[in-house]
N, C-alpha and C positions, 0 to 999 in steps of 0.2 A: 388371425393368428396373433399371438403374444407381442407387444410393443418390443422394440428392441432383434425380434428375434430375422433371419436372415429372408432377405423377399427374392423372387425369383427373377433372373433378368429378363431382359425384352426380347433377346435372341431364344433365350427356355420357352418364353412362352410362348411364341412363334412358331418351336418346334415341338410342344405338346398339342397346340391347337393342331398343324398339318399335318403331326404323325394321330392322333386320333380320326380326323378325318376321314385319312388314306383309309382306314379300316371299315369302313364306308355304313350306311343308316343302321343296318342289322346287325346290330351289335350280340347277339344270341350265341353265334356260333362261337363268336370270340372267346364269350365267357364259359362256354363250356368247354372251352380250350382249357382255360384260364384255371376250372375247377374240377376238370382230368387231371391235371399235373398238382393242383391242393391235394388230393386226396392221394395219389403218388408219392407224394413229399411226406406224407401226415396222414395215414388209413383211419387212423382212432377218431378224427374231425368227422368222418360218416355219420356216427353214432349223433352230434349232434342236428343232423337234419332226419330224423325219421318221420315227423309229421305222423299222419294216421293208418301208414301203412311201414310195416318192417324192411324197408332196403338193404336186402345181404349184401347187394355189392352194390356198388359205384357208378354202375351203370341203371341198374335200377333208380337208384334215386337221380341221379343225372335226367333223366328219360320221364320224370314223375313230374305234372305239371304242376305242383305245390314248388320242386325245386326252380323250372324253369319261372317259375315268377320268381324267385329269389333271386335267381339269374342276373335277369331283365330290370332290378332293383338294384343292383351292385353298379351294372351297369349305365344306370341312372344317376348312381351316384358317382362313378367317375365322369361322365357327362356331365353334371352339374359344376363340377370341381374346373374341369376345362370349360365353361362357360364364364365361369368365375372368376376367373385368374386374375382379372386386376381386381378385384376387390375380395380377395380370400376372408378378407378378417369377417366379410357377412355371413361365411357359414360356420363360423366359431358355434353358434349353439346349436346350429342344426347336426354337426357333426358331434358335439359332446353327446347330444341325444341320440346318435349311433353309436356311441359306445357304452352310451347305460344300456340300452338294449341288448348290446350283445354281451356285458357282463350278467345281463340280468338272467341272459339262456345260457351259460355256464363256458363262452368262450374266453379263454387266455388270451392277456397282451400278447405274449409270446406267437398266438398264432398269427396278429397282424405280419409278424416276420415272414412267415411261409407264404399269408400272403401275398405280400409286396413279392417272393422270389415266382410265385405262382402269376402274376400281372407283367412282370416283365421277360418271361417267358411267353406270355400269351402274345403281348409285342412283337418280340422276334419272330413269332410263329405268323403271326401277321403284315408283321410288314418284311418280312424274308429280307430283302437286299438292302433294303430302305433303312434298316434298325441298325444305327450305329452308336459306338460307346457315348457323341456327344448327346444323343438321344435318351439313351439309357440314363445319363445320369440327369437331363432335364426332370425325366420324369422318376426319377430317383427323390431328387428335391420335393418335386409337387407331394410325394405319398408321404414322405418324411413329416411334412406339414399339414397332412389330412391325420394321419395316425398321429401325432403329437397333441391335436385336437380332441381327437377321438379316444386317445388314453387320458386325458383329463377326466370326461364325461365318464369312463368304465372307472376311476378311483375315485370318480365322486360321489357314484354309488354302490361304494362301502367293497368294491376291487379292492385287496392289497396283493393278493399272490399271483407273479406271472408266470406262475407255471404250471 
């Protein structure tokens, strides 16, 4: 991440590492919590996943093993971020290169917002009683600093509109 810019404390990270844990190896189900509630939030983001078959609805593509790899990819990548956490500034270009990628397939800055609201839903939905606001805002912080990464990389390749 950026010189200068805010680091996470030891007690965040403490409590990103335990509260991902708790959600335990199979991380699958989580994300397609995670990406019911994306497409509730935001229907028209469907249309960006069609792959080689037409998904009318949400469930269709949810249920389409083209998505669940993409799935199991998101979820890799918050995996990697919580593995990470003392040394974030190592996936400064790994993560710029997830956001040229996903500027390059025609997704908006603007949708990182739904999904960060879409990840901490999946959260509470996961950790039920365990999910509390000092949680919420640890990993508040963390995505703050993965998407701040990550929208360098979409304006670097040639993004200017986020909308």
């Amino acid at each position: 991440m950026e010189k200068g810019e805010v680091r996470l404390s030891e007690r965040n990270k403490a409590m990103i590492r335990e509260s991902w844990e708790r959600l335990g190896k199979d991380k699958l189900p989580h994300g397609t919590v995670m990406f019911t509630r994306l497409f509730e939030l935001d229907p028209a983001l469907l249309q960006l996943f069609q792959y080689n078959t037409s998904s009318s609805s949400p469930q269709e593509c949810l249920s389409s093993p083209e998505f669940t790899e993409h799935i199991n990819k998101v979820m890799q990548v918050i995996d990697t971020a919580v593995t990470h956490l003392d040394e974030l500034d190592s996936l400064n270009e790994y993560l710029a290169g997830l956001g040229r990628r996903h500027q390059a397939v025609g997704v908006k800055t603007n949708s990182f917002t739904m999904v960060g609201e879409s990840f901490l839903y999946m959260l509470e939905c996961g950790l039920q009683t365990a999910y509390t606001s000092e949680i919420r805002d640890a990993w508040v912080q963390l995505y703050s600093l993965v998407v701040e990464a990550m929208s360098r990389g979409w304006s670097s390749n040639g993004g200017s509109n986020s909308k």
